[in-house]
N, C-alpha and C positions, 0 to 999 in steps of 0.2 A: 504494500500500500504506500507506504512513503509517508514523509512529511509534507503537507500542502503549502503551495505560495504562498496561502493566506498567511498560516501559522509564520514562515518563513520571514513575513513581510514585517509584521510586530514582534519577533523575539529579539532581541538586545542582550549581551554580555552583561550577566548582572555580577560581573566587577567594574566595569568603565561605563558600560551603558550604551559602547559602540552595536557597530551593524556586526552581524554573525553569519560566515559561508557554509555553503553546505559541502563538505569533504567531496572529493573524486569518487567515492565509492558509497560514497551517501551515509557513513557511518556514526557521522556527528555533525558538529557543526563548531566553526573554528573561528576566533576572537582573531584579526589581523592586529590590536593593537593591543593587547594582552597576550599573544600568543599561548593561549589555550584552546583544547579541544573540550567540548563537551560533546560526551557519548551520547548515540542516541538507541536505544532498547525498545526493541518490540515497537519502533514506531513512536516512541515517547522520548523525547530529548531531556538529559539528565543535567538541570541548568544549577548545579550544587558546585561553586567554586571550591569546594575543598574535593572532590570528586573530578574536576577537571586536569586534565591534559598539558605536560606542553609540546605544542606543535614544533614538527624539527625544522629546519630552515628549510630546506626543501619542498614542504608543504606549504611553508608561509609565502616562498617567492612563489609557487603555483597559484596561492588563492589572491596573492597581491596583483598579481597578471591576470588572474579573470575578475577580480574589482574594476581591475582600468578596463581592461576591453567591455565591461559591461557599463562601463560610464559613472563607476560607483567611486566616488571621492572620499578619500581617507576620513575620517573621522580624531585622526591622531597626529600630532609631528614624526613625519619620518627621521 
């Protein structure tokens, strides 16, 4: 089933409050300016900052290059 746009479009990093990507393989969803992962289970994303993730650099230049090519502006100082 997935997670919906909708959901997608309202959930925020509740450590910074930034915009949150959805992983390459759908598994979580990832904080560009916290680099953290939150898991997402059964379809339910797991938004428990002591339960999150840190994303490796790797991830973070992939989700930073699909922010810009989607027209998505940082939210944070590079």
């Amino acid at each position: 089933m997935g997670i919906s746009q909708e959901l997608l479009e309202i959930l925020a990093c509740p450590k910074c409050k930034g915009d949150l990507e959805l992983t390459a393989n759908q598994g979580g969803l990832a904080c560009n300016a916290c680099k953290l992962l939150y898991r997402i289970e059964d379809d339910i994303p797991i938004m428990l900052i002591d339960e999150a993730e840190t994303v490796d650099d790797g991830e973070h230049a992939r989700l930073l290059a699909k922010a810009e090519a989607d027209g998505i502006q940082p939210t944070f100082a590079a």
